[in-house]
DSSP file (Angstrom, degrees, kcal/mol; ACC not computed):
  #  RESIDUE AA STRUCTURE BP1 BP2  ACC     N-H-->O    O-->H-N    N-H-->O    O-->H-N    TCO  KAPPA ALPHA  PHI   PSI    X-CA   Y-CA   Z-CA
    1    1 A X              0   0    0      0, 0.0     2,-0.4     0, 0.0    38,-0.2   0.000 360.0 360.0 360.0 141.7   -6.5   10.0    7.1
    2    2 A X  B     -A   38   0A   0     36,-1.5    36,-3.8     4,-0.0    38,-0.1  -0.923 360.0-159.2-113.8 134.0   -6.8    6.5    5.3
    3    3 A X     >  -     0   0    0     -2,-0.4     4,-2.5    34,-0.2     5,-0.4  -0.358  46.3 -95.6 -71.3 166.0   -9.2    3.2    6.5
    4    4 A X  H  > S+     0   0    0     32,-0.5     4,-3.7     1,-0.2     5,-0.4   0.945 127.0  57.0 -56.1 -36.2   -8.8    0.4    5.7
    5    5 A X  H  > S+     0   0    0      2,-0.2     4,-1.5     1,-0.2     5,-0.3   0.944 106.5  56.4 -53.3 -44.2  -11.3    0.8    2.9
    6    6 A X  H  > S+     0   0    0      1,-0.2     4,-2.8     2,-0.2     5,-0.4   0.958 110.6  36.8 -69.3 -39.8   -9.2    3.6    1.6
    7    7 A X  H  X S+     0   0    0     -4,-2.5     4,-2.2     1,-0.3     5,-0.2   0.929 107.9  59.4 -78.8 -31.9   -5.9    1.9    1.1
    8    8 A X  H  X S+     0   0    0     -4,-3.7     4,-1.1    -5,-0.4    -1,-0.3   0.747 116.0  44.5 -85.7  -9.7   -7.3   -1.6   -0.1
    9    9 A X  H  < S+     0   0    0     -4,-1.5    -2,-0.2    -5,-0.4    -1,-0.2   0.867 110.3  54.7 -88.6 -29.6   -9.0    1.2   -3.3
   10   10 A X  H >< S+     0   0    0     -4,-2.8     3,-0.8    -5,-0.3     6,-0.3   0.911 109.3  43.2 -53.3 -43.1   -5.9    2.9   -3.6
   11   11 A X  H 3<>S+     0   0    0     -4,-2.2     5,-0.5    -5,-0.4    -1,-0.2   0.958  92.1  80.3 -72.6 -35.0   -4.2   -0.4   -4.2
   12   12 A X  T 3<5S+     0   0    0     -4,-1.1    -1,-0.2    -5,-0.2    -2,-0.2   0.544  70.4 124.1 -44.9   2.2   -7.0   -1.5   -6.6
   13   13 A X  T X 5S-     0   0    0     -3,-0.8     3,-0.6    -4,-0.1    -3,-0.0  -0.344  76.9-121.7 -61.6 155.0   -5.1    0.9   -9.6
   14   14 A X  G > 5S+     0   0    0      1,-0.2     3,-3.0     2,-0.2    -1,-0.1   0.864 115.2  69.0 -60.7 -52.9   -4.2   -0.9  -12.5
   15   15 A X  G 3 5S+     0   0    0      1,-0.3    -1,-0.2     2,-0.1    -3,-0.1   0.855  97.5  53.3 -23.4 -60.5   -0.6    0.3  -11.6
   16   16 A X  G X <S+     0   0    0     -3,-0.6     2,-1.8    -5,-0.5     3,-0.7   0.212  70.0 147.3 -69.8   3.9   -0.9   -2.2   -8.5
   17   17 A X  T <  S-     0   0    0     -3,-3.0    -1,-0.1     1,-0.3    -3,-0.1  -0.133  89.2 -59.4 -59.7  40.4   -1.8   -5.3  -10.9
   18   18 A X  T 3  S+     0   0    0     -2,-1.8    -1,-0.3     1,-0.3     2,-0.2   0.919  95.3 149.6  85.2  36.3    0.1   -8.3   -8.4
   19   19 A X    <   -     0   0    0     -3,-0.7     2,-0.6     1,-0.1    -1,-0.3  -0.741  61.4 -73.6 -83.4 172.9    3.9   -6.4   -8.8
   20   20 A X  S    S+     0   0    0     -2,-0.2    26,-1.1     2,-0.0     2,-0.2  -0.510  85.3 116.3 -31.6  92.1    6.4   -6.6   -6.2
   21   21 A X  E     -B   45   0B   0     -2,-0.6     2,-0.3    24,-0.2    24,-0.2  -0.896  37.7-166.5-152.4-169.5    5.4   -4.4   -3.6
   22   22 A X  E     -B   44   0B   0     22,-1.2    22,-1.0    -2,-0.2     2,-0.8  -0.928  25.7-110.1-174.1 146.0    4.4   -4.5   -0.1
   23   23 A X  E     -B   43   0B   0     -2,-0.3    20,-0.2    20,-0.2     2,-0.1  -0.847  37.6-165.6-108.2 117.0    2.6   -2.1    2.6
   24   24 A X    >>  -     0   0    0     18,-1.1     4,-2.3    -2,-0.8     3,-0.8  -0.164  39.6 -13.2 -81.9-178.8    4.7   -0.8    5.4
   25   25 A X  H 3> S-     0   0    0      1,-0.2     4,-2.0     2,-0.2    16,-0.1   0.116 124.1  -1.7  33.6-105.2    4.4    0.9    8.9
   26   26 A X  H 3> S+     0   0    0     14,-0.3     4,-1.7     2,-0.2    -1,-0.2   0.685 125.8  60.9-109.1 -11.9    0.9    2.2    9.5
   27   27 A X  H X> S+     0   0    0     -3,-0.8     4,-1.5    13,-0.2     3,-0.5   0.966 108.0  49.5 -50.4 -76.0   -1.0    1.4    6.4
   28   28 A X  H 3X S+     0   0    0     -4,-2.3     4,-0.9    14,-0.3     5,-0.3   0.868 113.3  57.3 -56.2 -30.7    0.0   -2.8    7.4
   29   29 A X  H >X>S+     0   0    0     -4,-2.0     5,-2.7    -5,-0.3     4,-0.8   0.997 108.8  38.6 -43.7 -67.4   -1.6   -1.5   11.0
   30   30 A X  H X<5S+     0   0    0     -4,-1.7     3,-2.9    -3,-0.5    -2,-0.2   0.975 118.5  48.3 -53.8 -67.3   -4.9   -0.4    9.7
   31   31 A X  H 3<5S+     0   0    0     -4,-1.5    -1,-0.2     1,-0.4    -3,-0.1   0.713 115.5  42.4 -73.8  -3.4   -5.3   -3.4    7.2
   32   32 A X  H <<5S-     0   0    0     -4,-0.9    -1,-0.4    -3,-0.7    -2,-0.2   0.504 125.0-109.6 -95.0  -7.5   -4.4   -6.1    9.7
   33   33 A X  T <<5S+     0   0    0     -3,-2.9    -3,-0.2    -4,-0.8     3,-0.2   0.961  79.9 129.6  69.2  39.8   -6.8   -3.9   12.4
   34   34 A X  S   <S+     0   0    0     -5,-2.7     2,-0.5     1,-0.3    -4,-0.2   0.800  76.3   6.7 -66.1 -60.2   -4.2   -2.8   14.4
   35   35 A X  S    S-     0   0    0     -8,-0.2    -1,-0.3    -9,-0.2    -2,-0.1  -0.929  70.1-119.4-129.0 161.0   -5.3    0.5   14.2
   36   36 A X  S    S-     0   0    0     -2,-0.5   -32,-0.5     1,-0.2     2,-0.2   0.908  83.6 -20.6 -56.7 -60.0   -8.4    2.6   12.8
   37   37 A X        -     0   0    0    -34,-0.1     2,-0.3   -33,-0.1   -34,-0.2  -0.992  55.7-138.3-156.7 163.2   -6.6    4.8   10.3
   38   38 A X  B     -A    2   0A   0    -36,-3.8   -36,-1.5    -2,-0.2     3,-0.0  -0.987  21.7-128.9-155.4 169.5   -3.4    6.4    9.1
   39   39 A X  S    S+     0   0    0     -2,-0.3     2,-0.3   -38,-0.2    -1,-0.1   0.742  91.8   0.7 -57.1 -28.3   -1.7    9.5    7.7
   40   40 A X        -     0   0    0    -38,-0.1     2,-0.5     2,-0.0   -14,-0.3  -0.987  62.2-121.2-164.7 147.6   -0.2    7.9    4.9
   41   41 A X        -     0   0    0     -2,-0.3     2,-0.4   -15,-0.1   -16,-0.1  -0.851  30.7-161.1 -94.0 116.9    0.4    4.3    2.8
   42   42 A X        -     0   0    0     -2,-0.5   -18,-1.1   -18,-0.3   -14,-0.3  -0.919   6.5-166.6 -82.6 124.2    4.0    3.4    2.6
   43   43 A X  E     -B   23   0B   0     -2,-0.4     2,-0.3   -20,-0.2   -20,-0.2  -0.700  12.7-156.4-125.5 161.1    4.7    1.3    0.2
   44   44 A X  E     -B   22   0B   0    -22,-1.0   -22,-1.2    -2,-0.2     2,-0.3  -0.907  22.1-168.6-122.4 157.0    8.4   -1.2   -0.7
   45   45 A X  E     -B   21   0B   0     -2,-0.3   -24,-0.2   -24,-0.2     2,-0.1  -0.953  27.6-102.2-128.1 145.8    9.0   -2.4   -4.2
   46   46 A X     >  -     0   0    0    -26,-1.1     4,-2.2    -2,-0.3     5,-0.2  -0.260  34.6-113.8 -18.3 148.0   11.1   -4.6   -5.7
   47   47 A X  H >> S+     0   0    0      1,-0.2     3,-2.4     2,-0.2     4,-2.0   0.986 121.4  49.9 -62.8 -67.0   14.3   -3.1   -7.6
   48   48 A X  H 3> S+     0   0    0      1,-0.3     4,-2.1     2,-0.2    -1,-0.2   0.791 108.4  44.5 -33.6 -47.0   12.3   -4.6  -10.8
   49   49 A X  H 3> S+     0   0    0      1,-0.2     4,-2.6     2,-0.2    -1,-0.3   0.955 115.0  52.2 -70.3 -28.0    9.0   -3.2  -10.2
   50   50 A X  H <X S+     0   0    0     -3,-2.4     4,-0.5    -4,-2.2    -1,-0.2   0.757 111.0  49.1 -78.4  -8.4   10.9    0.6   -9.3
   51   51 A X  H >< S+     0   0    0     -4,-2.0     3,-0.9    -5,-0.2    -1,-0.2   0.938 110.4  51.0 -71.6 -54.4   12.7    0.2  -12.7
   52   52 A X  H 3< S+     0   0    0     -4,-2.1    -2,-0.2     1,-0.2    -3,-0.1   0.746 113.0  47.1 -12.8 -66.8    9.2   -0.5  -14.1
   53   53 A X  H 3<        0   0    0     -4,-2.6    -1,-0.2     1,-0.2    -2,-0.2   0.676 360.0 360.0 -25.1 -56.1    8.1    2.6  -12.5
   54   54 A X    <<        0   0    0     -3,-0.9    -1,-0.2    -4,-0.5    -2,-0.2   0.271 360.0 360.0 -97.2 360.0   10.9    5.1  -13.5
């Protein structure tokens, strides 16, 4: 299970350095403090940043 604490270090990766992305479904619960925790961070990208990626 991820906190908020966990997902805002997960994002801290160099990887994560201010691309196009965005946190979906129950990750953007927890870090607005919707909910407590959740099974997994879902992330969206930009085409660019998943070309970046690949």
């Amino acid at each position: 299970m991820f906190n908020k604490g966990d997902i805002a270090q997960k994002l801290t990766c160099p990887l994560f350095d201010g691309k196009e992305y965005w946190v979906l479904t129950g990750a953007a619960l927890v870090l607005y403090g919707i909910k407590d925790n959740t099974k997994d961070i879902d992330l969206g990208a930009s085409s660019e940043f998943i070309d970046e990626l690949i």
